[in-house]
N, CA, C, O and CB atoms as a CASP TS submission, in Angstrom:
PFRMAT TS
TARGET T0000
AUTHOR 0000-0000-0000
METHOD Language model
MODEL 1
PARENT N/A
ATOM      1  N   UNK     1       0.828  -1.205   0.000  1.00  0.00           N
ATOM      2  CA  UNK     1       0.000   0.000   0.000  1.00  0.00           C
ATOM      3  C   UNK     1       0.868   1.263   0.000  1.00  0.00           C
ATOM      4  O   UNK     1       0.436   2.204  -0.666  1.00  0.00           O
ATOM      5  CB  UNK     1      -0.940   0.002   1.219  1.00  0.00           C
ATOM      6  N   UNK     2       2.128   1.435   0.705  1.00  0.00           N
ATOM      7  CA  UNK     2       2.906   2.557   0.750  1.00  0.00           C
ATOM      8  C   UNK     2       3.888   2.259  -0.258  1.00  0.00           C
ATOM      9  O   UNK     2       4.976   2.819  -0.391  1.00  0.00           O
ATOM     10  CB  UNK     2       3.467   2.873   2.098  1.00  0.00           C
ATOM     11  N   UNK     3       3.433   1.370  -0.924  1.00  0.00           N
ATOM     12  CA  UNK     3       4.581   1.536  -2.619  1.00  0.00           C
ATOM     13  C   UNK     3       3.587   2.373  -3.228  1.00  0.00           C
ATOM     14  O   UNK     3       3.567   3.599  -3.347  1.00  0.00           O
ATOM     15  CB  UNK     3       5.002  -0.212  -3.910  1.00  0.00           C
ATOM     16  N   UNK     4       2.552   1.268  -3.689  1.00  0.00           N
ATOM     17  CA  UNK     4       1.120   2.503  -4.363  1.00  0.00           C
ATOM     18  C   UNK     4       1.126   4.155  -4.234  1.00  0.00           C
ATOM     19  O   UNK     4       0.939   5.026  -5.083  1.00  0.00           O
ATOM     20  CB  UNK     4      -0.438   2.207  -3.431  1.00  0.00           C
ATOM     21  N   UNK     5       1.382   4.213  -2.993  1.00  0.00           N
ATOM     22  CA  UNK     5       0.847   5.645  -2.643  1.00  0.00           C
ATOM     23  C   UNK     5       2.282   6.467  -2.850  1.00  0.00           C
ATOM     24  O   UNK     5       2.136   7.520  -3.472  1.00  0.00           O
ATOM     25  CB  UNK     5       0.107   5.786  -0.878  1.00  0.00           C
ATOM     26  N   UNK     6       3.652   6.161  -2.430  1.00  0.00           N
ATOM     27  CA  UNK     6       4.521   6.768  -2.959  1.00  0.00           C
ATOM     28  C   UNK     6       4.212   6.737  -4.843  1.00  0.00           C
ATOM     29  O   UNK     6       4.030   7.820  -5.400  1.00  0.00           O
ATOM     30  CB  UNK     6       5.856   6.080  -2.334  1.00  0.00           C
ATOM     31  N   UNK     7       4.196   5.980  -5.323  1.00  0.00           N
ATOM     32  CA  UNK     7       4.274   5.835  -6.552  1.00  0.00           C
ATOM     33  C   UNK     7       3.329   6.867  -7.292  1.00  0.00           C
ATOM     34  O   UNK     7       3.731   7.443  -8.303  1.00  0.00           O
ATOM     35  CB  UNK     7       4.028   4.483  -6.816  1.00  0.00           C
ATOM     36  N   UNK     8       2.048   7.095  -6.767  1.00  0.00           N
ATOM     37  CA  UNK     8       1.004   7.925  -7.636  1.00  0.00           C
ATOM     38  C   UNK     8       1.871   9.175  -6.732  1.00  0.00           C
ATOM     39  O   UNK     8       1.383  10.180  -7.249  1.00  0.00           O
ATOM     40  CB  UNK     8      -1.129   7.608  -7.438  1.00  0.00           C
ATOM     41  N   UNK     9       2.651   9.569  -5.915  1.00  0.00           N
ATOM     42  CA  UNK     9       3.073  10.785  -5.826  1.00  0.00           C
ATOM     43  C   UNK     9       3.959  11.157  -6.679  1.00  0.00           C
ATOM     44  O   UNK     9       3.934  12.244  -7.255  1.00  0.00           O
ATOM     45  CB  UNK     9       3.457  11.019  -4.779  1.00  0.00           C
ATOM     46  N   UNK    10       4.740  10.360  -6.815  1.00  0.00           N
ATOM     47  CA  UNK    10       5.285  10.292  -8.125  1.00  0.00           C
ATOM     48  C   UNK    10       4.895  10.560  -9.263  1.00  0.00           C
ATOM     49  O   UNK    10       5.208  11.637  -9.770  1.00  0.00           O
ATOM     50  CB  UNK    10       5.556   9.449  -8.324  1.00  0.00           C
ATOM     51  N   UNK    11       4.161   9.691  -9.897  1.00  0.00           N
ATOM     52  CA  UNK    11       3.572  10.314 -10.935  1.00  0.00           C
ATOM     53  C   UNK    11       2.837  12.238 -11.220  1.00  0.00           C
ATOM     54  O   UNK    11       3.081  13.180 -11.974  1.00  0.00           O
ATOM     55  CB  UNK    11       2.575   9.281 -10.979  1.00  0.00           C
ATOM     56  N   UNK    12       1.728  11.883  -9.899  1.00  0.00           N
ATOM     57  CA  UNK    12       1.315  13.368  -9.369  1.00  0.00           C
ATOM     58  C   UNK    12       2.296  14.742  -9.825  1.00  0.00           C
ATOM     59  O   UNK    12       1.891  15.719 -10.455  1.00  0.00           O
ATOM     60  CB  UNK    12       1.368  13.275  -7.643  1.00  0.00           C
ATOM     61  N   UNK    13       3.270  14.580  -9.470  1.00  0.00           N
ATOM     62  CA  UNK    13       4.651  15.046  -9.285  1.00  0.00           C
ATOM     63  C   UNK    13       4.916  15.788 -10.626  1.00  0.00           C
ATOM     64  O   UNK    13       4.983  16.945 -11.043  1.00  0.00           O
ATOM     65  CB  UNK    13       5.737  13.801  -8.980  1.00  0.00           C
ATOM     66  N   UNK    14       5.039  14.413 -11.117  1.00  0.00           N
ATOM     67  CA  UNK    14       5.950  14.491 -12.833  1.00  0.00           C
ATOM     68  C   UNK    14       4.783  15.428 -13.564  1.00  0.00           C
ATOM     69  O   UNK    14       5.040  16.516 -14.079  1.00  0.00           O
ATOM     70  CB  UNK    14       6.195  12.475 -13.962  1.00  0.00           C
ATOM     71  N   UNK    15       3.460  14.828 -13.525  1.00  0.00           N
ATOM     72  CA  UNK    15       2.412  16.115 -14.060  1.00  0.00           C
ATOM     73  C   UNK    15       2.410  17.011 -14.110  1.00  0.00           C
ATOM     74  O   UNK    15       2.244  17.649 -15.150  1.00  0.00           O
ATOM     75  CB  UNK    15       1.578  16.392 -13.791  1.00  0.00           C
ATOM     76  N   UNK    16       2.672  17.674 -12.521  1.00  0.00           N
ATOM     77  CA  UNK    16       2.495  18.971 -11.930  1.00  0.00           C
ATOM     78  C   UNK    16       3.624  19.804 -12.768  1.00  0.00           C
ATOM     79  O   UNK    16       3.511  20.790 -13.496  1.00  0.00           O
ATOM     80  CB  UNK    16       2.704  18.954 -10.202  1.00  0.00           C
ATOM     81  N   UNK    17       4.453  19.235 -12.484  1.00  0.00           N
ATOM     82  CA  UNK    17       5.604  19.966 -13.585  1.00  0.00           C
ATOM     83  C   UNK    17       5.536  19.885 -14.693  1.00  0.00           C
ATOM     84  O   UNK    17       5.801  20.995 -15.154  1.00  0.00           O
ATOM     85  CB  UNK    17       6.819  19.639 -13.587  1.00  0.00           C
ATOM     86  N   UNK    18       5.232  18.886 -15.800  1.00  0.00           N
ATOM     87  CA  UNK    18       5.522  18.712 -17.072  1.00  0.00           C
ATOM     88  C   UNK    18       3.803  20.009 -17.104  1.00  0.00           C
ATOM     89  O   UNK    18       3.817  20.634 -18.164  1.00  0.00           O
ATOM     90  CB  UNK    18       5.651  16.631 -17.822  1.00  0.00           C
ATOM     91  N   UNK    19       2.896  20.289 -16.448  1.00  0.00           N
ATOM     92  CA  UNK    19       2.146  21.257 -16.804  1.00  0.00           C
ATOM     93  C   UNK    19       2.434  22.964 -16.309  1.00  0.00           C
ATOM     94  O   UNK    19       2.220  24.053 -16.843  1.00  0.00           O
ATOM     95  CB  UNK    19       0.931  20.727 -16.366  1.00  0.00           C
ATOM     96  N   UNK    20       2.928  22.590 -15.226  1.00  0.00           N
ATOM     97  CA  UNK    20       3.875  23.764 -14.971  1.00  0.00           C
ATOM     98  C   UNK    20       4.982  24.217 -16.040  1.00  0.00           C
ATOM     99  O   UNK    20       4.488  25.047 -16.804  1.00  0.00           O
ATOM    100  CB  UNK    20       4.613  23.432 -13.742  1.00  0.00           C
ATOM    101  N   UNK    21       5.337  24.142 -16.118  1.00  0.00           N
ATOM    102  CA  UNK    21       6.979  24.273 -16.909  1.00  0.00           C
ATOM    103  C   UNK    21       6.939  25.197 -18.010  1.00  0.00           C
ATOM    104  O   UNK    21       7.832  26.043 -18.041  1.00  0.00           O
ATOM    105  CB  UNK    21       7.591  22.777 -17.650  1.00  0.00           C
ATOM    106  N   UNK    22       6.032  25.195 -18.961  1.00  0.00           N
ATOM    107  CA  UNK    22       5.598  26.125 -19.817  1.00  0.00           C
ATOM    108  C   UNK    22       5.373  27.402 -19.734  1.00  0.00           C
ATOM    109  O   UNK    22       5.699  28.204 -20.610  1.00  0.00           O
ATOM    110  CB  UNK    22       4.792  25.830 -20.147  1.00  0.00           C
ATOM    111  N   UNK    23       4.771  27.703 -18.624  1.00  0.00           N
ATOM    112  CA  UNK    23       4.461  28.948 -18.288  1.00  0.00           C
ATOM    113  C   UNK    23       5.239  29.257 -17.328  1.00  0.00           C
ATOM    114  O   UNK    23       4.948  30.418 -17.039  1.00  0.00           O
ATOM    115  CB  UNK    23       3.229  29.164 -17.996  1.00  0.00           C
ATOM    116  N   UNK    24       6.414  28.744 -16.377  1.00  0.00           N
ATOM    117  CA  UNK    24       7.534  29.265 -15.320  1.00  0.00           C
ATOM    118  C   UNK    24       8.766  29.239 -16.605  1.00  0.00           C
ATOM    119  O   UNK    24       9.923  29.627 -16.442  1.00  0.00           O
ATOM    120  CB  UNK    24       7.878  27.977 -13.635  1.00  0.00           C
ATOM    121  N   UNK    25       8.250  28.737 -17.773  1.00  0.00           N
ATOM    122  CA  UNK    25       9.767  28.952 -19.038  1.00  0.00           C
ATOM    123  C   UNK    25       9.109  30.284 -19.065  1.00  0.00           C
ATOM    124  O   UNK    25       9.846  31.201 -18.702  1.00  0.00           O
ATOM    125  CB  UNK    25      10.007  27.844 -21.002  1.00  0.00           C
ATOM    126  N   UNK    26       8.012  30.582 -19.375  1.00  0.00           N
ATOM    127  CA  UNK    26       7.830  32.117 -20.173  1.00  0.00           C
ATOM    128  C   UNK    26       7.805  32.997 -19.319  1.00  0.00           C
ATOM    129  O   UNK    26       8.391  34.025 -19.657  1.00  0.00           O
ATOM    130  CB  UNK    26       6.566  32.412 -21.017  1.00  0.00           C
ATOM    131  N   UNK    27       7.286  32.998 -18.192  1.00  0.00           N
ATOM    132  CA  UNK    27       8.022  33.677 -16.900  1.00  0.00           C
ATOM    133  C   UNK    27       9.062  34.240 -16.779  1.00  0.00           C
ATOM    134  O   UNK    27       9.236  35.451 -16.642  1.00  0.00           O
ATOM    135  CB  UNK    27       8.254  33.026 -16.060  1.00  0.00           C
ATOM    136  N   UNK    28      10.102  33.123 -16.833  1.00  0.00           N
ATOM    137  CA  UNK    28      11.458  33.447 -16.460  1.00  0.00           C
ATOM    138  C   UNK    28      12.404  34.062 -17.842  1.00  0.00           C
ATOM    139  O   UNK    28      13.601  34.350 -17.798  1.00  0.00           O
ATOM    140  CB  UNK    28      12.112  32.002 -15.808  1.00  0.00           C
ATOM    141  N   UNK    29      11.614  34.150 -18.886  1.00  0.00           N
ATOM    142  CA  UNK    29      11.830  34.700 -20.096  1.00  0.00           C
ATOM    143  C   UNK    29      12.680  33.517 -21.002  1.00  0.00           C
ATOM    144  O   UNK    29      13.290  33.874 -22.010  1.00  0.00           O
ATOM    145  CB  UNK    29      12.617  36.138 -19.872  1.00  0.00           C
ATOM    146  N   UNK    30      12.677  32.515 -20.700  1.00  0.00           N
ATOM    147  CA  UNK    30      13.658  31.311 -20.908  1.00  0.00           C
ATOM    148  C   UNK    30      12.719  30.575 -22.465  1.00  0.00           C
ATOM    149  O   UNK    30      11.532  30.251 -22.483  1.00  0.00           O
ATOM    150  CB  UNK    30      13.719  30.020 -19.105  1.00  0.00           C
ATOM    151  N   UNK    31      13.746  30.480 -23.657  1.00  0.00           N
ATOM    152  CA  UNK    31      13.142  30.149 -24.468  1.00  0.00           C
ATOM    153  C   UNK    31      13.416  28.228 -24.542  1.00  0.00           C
ATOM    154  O   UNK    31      14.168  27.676 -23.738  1.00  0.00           O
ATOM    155  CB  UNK    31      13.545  31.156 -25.618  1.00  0.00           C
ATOM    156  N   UNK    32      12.493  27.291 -25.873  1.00  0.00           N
ATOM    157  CA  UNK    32      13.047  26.381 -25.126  1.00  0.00           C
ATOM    158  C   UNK    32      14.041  25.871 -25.640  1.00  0.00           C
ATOM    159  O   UNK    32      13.869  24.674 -25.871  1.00  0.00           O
ATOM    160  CB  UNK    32      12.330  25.541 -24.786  1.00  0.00           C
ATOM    161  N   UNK    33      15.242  26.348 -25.990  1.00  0.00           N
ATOM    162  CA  UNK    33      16.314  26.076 -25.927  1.00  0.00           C
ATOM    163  C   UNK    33      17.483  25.506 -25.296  1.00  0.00           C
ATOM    164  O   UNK    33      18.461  24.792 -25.517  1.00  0.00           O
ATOM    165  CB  UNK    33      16.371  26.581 -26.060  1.00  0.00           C
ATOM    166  N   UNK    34      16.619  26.492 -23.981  1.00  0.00           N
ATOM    167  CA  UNK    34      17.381  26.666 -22.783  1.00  0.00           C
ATOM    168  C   UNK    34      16.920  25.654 -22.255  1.00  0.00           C
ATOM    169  O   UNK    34      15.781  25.224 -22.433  1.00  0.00           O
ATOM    170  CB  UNK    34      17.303  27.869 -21.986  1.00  0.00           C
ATOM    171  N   UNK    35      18.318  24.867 -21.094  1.00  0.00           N
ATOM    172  CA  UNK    35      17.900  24.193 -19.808  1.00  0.00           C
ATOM    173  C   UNK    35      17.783  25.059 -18.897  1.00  0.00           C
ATOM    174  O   UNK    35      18.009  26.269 -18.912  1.00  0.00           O
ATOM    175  CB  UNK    35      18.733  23.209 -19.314  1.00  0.00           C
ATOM    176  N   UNK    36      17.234  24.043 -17.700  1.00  0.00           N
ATOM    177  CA  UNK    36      16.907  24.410 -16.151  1.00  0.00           C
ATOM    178  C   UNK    36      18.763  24.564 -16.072  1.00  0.00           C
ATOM    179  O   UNK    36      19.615  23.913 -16.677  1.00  0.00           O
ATOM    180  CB  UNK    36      15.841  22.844 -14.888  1.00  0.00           C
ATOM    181  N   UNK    37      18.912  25.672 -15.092  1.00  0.00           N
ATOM    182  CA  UNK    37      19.984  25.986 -14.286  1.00  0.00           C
ATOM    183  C   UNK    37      20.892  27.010 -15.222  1.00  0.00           C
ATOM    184  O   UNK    37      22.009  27.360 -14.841  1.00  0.00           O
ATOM    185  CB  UNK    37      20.754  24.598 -13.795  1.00  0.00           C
ATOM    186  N   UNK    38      20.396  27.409 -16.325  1.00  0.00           N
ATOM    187  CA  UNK    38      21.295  28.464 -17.352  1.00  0.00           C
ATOM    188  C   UNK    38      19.870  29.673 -17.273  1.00  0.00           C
ATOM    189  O   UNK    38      18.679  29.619 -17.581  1.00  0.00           O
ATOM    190  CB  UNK    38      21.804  27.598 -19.488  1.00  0.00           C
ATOM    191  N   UNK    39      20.771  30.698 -16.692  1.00  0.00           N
ATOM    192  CA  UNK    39      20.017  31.870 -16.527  1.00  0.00           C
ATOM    193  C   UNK    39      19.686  32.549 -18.080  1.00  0.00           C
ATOM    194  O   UNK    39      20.505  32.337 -18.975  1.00  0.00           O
ATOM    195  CB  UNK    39      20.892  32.882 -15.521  1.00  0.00           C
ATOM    196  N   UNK    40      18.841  33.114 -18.275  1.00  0.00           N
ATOM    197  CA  UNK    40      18.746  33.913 -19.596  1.00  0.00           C
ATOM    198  C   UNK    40      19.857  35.145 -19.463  1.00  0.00           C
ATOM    199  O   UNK    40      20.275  35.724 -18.461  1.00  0.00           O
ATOM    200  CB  UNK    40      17.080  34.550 -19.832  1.00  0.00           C
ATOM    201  N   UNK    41      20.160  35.308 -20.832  1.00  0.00           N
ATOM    202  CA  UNK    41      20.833  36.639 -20.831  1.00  0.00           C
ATOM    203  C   UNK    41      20.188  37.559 -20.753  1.00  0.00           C
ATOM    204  O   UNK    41      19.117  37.600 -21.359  1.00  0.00           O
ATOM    205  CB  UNK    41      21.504  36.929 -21.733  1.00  0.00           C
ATOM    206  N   UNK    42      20.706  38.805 -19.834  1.00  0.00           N
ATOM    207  CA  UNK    42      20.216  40.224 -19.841  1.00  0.00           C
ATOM    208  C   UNK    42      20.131  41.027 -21.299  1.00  0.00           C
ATOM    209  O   UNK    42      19.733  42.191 -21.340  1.00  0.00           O
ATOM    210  CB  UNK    42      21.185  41.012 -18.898  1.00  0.00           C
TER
END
């Protein structure tokens, strides 16, 4: 039961971001070129 339930947090997880991510790229002015951890240029 606490594999299950870690596991759909997991998943939960990976969603939240792969639907996030789009709009904290255009946010942060980051085209998608760019990875996570390379700041945009000024």
């Amino acid at each position: 039961m606490i594999i299950a339930l870690a596991q759909l947090m997991v998943v939960l997880d990976a969603t939240i971001v792969n639907i996030a991510l789009p709009s904290a790229q255009r946010d942060l002015g980051m085209s998608d070129g760019n990875r996570w951890g390379h700041l945009p240029r000024p």
